[in-house]
N, C-alpha and C positions, 0 to 999 in steps of 0.2 A: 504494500500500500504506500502509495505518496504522502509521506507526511515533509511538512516545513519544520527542517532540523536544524537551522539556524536560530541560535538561543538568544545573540547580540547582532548590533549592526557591523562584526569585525569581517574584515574580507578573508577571504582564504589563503591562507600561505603557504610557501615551499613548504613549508614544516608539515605543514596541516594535510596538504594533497600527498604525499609521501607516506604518513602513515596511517592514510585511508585506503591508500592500495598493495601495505605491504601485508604480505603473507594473505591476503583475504580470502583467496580459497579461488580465485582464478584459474581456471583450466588451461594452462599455454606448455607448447609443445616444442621443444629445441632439441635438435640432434638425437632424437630418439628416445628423447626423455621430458619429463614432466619439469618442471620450474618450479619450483615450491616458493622462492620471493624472488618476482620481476625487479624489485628497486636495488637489489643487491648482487643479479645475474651478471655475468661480463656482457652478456648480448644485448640488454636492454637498461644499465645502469645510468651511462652517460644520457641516452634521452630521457629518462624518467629525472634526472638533475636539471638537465634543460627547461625538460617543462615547468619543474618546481618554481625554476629561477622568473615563469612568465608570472607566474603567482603571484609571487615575490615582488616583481615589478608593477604589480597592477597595485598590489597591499598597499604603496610605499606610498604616505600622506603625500611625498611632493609629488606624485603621480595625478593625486586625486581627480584633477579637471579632465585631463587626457585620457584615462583607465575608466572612470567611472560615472556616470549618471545616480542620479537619483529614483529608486523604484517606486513607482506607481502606485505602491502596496504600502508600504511602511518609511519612506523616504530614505531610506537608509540608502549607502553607495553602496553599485553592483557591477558587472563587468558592464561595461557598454557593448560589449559583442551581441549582447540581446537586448537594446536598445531599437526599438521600432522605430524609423527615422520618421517624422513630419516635413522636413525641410531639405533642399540642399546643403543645406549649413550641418544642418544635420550628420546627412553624409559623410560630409567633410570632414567631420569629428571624427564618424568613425575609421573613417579612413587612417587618421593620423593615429588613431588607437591600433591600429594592422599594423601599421608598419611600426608604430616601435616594439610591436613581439615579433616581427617579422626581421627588427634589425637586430635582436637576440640572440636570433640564430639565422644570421646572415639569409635569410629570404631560404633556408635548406632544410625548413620542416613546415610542408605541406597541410596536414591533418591538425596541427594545435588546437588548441579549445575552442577558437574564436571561428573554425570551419563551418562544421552542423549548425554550431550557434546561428548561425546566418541564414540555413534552412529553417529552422525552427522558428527563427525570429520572422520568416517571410511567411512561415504557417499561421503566425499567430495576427498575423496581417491583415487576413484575409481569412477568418474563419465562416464567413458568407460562403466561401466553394466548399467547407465541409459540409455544413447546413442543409445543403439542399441534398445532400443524403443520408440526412440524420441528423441533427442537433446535436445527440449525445457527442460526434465526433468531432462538431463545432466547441464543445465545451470542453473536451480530452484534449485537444490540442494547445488550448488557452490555457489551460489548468498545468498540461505539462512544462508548457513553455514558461511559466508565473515560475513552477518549482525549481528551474533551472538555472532562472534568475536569482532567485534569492537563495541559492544554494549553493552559487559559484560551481555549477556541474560541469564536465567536461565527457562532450556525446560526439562518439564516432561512428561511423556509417558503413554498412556493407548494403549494397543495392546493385550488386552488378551478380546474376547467377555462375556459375562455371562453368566451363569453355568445354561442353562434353559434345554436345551434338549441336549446332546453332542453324542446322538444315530444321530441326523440329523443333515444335513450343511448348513450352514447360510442359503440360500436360500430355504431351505425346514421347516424355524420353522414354529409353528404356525401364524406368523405374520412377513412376511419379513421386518419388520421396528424393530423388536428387538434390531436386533445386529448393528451396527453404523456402515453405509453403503452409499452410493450416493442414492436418494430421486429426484433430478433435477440436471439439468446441464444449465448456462446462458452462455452469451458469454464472461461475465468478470468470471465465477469460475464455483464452484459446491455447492450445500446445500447436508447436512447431517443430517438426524435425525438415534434415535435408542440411543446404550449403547456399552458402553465399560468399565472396570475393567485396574487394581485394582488401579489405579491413586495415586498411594504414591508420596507424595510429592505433588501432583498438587495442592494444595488450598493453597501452599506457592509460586505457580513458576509465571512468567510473561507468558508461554507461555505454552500448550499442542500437543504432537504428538498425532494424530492418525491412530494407523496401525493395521497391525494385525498379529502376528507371529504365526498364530494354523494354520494348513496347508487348504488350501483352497481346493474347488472339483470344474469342470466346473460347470456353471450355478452361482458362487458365485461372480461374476466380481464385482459387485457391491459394497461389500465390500474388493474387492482386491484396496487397497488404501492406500497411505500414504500423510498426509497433515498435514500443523502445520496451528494453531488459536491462538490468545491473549484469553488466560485462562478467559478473561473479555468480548468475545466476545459476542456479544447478542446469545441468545437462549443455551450458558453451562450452567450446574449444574449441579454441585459439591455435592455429597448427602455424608460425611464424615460419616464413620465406631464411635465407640462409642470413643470417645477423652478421653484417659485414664489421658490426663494433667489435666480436669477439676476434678480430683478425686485427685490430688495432691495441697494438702492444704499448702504447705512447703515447700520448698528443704531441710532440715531434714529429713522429715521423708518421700519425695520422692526426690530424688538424681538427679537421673535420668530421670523420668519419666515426671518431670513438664520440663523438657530441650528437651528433644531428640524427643518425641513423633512426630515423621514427619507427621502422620493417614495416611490411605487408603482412596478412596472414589471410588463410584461407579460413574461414567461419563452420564448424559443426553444428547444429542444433540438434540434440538426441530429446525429442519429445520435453522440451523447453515450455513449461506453463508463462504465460504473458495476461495480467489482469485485463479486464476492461479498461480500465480508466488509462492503461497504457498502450491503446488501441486505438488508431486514429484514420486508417483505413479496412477496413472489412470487407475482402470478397467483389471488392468494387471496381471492374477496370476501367469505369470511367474518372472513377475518383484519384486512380491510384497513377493515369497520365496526368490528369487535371492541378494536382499537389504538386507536380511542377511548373507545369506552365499555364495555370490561371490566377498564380498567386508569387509573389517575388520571392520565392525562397530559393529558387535558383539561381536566381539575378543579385539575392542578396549575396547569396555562397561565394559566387563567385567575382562580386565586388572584393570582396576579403582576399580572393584568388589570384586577384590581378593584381592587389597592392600586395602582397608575399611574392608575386615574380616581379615586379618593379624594383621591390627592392634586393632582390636576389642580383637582376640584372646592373645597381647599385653596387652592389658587390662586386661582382665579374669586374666592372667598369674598373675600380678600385685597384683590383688585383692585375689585372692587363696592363695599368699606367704602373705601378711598382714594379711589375717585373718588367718593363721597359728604361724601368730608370737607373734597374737594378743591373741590367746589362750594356746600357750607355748607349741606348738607341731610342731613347724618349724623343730626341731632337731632328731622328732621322724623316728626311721629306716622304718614304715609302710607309715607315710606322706610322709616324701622324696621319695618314691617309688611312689605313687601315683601323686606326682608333677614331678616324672621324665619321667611319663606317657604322663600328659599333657603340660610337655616341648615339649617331642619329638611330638607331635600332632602339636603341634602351629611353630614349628621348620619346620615341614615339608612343613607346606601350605607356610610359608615364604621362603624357599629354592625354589618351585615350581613357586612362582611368580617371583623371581629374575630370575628363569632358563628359564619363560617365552620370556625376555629378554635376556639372553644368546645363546637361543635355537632360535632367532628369522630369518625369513629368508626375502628375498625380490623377488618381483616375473618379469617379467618381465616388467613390466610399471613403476620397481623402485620403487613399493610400500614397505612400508615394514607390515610386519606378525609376530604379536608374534607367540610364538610357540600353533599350536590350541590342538596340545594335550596332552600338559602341562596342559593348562588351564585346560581342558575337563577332566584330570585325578583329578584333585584338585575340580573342583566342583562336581564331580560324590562322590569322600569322604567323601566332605562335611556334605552333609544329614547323613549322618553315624556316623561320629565323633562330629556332634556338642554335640547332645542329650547327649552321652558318658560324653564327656567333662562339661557337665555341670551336669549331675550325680554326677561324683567324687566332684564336689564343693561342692554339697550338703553333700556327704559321710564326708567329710571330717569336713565339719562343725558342723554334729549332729545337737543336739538341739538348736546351740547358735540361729540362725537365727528366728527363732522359738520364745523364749522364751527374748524377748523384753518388752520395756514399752512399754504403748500403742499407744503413741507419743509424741511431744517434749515440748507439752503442760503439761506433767508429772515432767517435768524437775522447772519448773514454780510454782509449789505447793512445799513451803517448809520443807512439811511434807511427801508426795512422796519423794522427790528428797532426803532427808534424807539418807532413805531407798535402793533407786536406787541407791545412790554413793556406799552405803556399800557391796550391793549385786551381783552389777553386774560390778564393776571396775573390768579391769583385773591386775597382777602385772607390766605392764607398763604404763598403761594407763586408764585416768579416765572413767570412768561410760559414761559420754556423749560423751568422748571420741571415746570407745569400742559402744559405742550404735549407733555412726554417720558409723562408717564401718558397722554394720551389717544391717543399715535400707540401704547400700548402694547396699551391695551382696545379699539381699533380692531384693532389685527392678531391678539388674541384673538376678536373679534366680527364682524369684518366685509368685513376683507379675502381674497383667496383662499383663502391657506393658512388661516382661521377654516371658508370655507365646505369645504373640505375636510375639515376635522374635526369639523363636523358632519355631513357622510357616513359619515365615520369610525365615530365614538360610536355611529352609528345600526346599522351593519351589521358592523362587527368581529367579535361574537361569533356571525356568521348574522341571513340575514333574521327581524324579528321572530317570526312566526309560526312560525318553528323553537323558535328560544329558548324561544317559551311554551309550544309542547309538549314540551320537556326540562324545563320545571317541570310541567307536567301529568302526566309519567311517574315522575316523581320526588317529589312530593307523597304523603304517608299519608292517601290516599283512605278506604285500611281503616280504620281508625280515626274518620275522620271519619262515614262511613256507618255505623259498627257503631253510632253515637250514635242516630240517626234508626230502624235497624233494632229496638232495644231501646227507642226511646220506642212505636215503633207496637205492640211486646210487652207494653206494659204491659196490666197487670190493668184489665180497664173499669170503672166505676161508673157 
């Protein structure tokens, strides 16, 4: 049952979200074995600190304006990531609120609190599309979304089925218990067994969504659904993708990777009880497209989504001019051409989220809409320009990246490090120095957790060809053709 378990108006702390989810009885799965405490595993320590530290930065009084608004409910401060915007101004806040958890962790952890937030917050927007198939699901959504605000919750999402047969629809695989679907219905909920994908983030959150955003066909009701569960509820697990943190013996000689690594995991449901009150679609496949796109929760999501790769792209930027400066080719007329490439790239997706917000409208119930084909134009890019973007890094570096000690345990022998100093300082900066940037643009660029998030950037928001037909539906076509219709009307001579 939902109860409001916040006893003071005090925000959530690292402290606090750390030993809510140690040892709690979480089902997650690593190298063949069971996890018995996430916050203390090598595979999942460094991010479970991460996120602590977003906490931490929201708690902090001199945060208060940027981190927090005041709730509707009891005035107390809450995250602003659930913050229903009225305004552009609005927006704008919360934007500024993204990106300093975004500049945290350098734009390289996807899933943070502030993600779902953003879907939930667009649900609760718009509970008029629940309504009209149900009230009670107009009021579950409301209700959930209140407890998450004032509970400082942290909800991750699986909504994409697995990749078993995608010739046939849920209802036709070979085993209708595949894909995470309703199994029974009691009078207090529903059980769910089956699977669902790709759960980033979820072996760090308090809570999971489960939905489904691949379009559904009659006969699929079953998994036309959306419900949230305590991540710890009986019958999850959590089966995590290979933890590229436990391969990071260092923050030396991995930077990033022993920090950021949020994993993926593949989602079990073994006959999982889910109450009512934590039911917000049922059985509905008109409801269960509609909780996307009749209501901004995915416009909000992914406002959050473009200011995390803005400033990711911030990053890059960053690292590109230091390791240029760092090899004495900042000045050269072919680099600056090549950096004024991927200014203007990085320039652009930041202009486009800002215009998000400029371009925003409000509809009749007084909601308000970023703009959806701003958005839709910048992530349709996306997939385009990242690869690009991080080519040129490479180009530009050549060999340095490449031709490293072997790690920082090198440094340590003082008969290597001899050598290391003489050979590989550059003229401003020493050998460990020049060695700590390039083992840093390497695990941005090249090592797993890089090649990971280049899968990432590519597919996050849906496969390409999705994306661009949400800009194609979204585009003022009519206006465009009423140009061409009116010049063919002209008067002849």
């Amino acid at each position: 049952m939902l109860t409001q378990t916040r006893t003071t108006a005090k925000l959530r702390t690292g402290e606090e979200y750390v030993r809510s989810i140690k040892a709690d009885g979480r089902q997650v799965f690593v190298n063949g074995e069971l996890v018995k405490d996430v916050t203390t595993h090598p595979a999942f320590k460094g991010a479970v600190e991460s996120v602590a530290k977003l906490f931490d930065m929201a708690a902090d009084p001199a945060n208060r304006e940027r981190m927090t608004f005041a709730s509707p409910l009891t005035g107390d401060p809450v995250l602003r990531c659930y913050q229903i915007p009225k305004t552009a101004d609005d927006l704008a806040t919360k934007r500024s609120f993204y990106e300093a958890w975004a500049e945290s962790t350098c734009g390289l952890m996807g899933r943070t609190p502030d993600h779902v937030a953003g879907f939930f917050t667009g649900y609760a927007a718009k509970p008029s599309v629940f309504a009209k198939h149900g009230q009670q699901w107009a009021d579950n959504v409301v209700n959930f979304h209140q407890y998450l605000r004032e509970n400082h919750q942290y909800v991750s999402y699986a909504i994409v089925p697995p990749q078993i047969d995608r010739s046939k629809p849920a209802h036709k695989q070979s085993d209708p218990s595949l894909y995470a679907g309703i199994v029974k219905e009691r009078d207090d909920g529903i059980v769910v067994s089956g699977a669902q994908q790709l759960g980033t983030g979820a072996i760090l959150s308090d809570w999971i969504q489960l939905s489904c955003i691949t379009p559904l066909q009659p006969g699929d009701e079953n998994y036309a659904i959306n419900a949230a569960m305590r991540i710890n509820a009986p019958g999850v697990k959590m089966y995590s993708r290979r933890p590229f943190a436990m391969q990071a013996s260092n923050s030396f000689d991995y930077p990033l990777t022993g920090r950021f690594d949020e994993t993926d995991s593949l989602l079990v449901f073994e006959n999982v009880f889910i109450p009512w009150e934590q039911v917000f679609v049922h059985r509905n496949i008109a409801l269960a497209r509609e909780q996307w796109w009749n209501t901004p929760a995915h416009i909000y999501g992914n406002h959050q989504a473009q200011s995390r790769y803005a400033t990711k792209l911030r990053f890059m930027m960053g690292l590109a001019q230091r390791l240029n400066e760092m090899t004495g080719n900042a000045a050269n007329p072919a680099v600056m051409t090549q950096m004024g490439e991927l200014a203007a790239q990085a320039q652009t997706v930041e202009s486009m989220l800002r215009a998000q917000e400029v371009m925003a409208t409000t509809d009749d119930e007084g909601v308000l809409w970023p703009s959806r084909a701003t958005l839709y134009a910048v992530m349709a890019m996306q997939s385009e320009i990242n690869p690009r973007m991080i080519d040129m890094i490479r180009e530009m570096s050549g060999g340095a990246m490449i031709m490293q000690p072997s790690s920082d345990l090198d440094f340590q022998n003082p008969e290597i490090a001899k050598d290391v100093e003489r050979y590989v300082h550059s003229v401003s900066h020493s050998a460990r120095e020049r060695v700590a940037l390039m083992r840093m643009a390497w695990d941005f660029v090249g090592s797993e957790f890089a090649g990971r998030h280049q899968q990432y950037e590519k597919f996050y928001g849906g496969a390409s060809f999705l994306v661009k037909q949400n800009m194609y539906r979204n585009y003022d076509m009519q206006r465009a053709t009423a140009m061409v219709d009116a010049t063919l009307n002209l008067p002849t001579f």
